[in-house]
N, C-alpha and C positions, 0 to 999 in steps of 0.2 A: 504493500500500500504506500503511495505516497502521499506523505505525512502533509507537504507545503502546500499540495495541490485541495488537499482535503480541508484545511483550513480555509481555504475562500471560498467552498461553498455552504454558503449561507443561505444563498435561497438557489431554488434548483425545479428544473421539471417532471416530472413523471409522468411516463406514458403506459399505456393500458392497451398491449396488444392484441386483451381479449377483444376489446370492444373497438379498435378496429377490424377485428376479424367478424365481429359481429356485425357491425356498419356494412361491410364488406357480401356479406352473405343475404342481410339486409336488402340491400339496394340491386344485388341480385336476380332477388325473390322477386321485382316490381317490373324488369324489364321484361320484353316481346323475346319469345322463344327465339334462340340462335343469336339474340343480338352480342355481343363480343363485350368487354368488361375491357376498359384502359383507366390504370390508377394512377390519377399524375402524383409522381414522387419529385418534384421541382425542386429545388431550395431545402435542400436535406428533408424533402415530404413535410414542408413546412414547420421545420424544425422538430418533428417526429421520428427521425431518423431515416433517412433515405433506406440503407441497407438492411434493414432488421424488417420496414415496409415491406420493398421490394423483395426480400424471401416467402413472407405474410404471402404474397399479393403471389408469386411464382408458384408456390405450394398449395396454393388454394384454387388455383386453375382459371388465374387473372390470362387475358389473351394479349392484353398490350402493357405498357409501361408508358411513360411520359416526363422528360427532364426537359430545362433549357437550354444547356448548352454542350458541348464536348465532352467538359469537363467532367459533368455531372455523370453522362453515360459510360464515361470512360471509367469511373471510380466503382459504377456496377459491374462492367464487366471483369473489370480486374479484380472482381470480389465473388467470381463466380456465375453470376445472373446472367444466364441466357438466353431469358426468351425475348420478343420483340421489343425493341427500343423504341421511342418515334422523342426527336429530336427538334423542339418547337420553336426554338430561335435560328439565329444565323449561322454557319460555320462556313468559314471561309474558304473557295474551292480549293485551295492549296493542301487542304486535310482531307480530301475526296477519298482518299488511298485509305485514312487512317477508319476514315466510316466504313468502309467497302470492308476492310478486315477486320472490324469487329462487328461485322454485320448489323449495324444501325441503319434506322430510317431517318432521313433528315426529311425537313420542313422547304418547301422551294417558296419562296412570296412572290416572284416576276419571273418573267421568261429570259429575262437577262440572266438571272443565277442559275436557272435551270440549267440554261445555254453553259453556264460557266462549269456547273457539275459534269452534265454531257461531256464536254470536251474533255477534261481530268480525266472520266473515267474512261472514256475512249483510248484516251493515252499510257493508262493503266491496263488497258485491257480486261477490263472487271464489268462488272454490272451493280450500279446503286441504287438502292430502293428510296423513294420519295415520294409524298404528298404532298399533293398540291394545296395551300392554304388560303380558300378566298375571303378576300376585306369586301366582309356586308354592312359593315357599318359599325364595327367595334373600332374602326380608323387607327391600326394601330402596323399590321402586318396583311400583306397578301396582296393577291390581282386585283387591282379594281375592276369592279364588275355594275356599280352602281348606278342610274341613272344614264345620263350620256357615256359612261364609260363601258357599258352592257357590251355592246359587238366586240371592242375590243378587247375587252379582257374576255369572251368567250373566246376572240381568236387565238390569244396568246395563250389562255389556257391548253388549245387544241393544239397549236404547235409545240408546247413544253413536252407535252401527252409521244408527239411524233418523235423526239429528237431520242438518237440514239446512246446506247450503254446507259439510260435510264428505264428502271421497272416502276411504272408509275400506279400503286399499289392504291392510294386512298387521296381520297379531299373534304379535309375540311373547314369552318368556320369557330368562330369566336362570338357565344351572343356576348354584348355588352352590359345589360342591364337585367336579364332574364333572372335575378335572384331579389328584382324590386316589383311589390304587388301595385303599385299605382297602374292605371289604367293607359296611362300614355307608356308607360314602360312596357305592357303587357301587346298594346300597338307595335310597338319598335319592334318588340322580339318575334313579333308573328311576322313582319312586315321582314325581318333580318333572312325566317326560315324562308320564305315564300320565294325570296331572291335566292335565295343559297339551293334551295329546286329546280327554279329554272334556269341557274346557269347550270345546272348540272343536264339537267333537259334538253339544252340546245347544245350543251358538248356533246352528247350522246347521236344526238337528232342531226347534227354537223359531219360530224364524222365518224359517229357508230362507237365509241367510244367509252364505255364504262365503267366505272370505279369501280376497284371489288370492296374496298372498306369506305364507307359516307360516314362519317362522324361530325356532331355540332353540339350534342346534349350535354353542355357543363352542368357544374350544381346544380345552380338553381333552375336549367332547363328539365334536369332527371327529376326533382321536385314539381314542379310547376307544367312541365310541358311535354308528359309523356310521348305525345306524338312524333315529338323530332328525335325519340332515338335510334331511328335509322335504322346500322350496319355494328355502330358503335357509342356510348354512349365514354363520356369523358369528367367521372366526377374527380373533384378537387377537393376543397373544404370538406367535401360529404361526405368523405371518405374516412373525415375523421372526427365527424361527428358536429358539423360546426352548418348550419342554414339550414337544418331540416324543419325545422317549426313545427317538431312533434309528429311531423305525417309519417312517417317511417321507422318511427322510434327509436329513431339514432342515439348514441350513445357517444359522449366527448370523452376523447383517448386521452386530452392531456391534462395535467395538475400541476398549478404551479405551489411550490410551498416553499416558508423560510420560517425562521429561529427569532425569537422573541428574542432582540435583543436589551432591550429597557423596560421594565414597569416601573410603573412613578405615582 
């Protein structure tokens, strides 16, 4: 034990990997037979521990995983964890090789990057798996596809789909606000899916084209908006027990506690 280290903790977290197993089996129980199970472990699974999650989540016959960056994926696989990665932020095509050999899914936002993965792996000689991520109005990442930008980002969609030494496995979205009950919120997020359908509609209808995994149902979508669980749904917080408002009878995994230092 060490002694120095143990002394500064004074206050500390505790986490409850029954009751995210139970969250887990939970949220399960509520989705449309076949649909796939992706448990984002982002940001050390939001300070629950990435790796102890992601065993949880491997063991219990989770079908996807979900980190931000390189880094994150890369500290799973080197811990073991083999099943599907998906890779939700940027990685720069210079590490095309390093995705490709730890069998990661990266995230593509424009057909610029896509182009830029294609080419890497071309030159690798490899094959990289990718989803396509469309910006419906969370304005943060992805193809524009919205309003006047509709054509073109179905095209570029459709050309990133074409380019080669890419396996272009899934697409999906971001609701923005789908974990707020106000009525204009509850608008946006029907108005986010409807678009995120039809581009996928006219990629299809365009050039025959179909995603084998559709995913868009975060938290507060799996909560609130069963309809959009697709192919895959994608909870977050819910996973560990945090925006369920009682419907699912989730259970919060973590405790924070600390040591009375004064009474006076």
């Amino acid at each position: 034990m060490n002694t120095q280290n143990d002394l500064t903790k004074r206050t500390w977290a505790e986490i409850d990997l029954d009751a995210v197993r139970h969250n887990y089996h939970a949220i399960r129980a509520v989705l449309p037979e076949g649909c796939r199970f992706l448990g984002v472990v982002k940001a050390d699974a939001y300070g629950h521990g990435a790796l102890r999650i992601a065993r949880l989540l491997q063991d219990g016959g989770a079908e996807y995983l979900a980190v931000s960056c390189l880094d994150e994926a890369l500290e799973l696989r080197n811990a073991g964890i083999s099943m599907p990665l998906l890779i939700l932020g940027h990685t720069p095509a210079e590490y095309t090789g390093v995705l490709i050999s730890n069998n990661l899914t990266q995230t593509a936002t424009c057909l610029a990057k896509a182009m830029e993965y294609s080419a890497e792996a071309k030159a690798l000689g490899g094959i990289l798996k990718i989803h396509i991520k469309v910006d419906t109005g969370m304005s943060r990442l992805g193809y524009l596809c919205a309003g006047k930008y509709f054509d073109i980002g179905v095209r570029n969609i459709i050309s990133s789909c074409g380019l080669p030494n890419l396996d272009v496995e899934g697409a999906y979205t971001h609701f923005a606000v789908a974990d707020e009950p106000d009525e204009e919120s509850r608008r946006y997020t029907q108005q986010q899916f409807q678009l995120f359908q039809d581009v996928l509609c006219a990629v299809e209808k365009n050039s025959g084209f179909r995603f084998r995994i559709r995913h868009c149902a975060n938290s507060g979508a799996v909560v609130s908006y069963p309809e959009t669980a697709l192919d895959m749904v994608r909870p977050g917080l819910l996973l560990y027990g945090y925006g369920d408002s009682g419907r699912l009878g989730l259970r919060p995994a973590m405790c924070l506690k600390t040591t009375v230092s004064t009474i006076k």
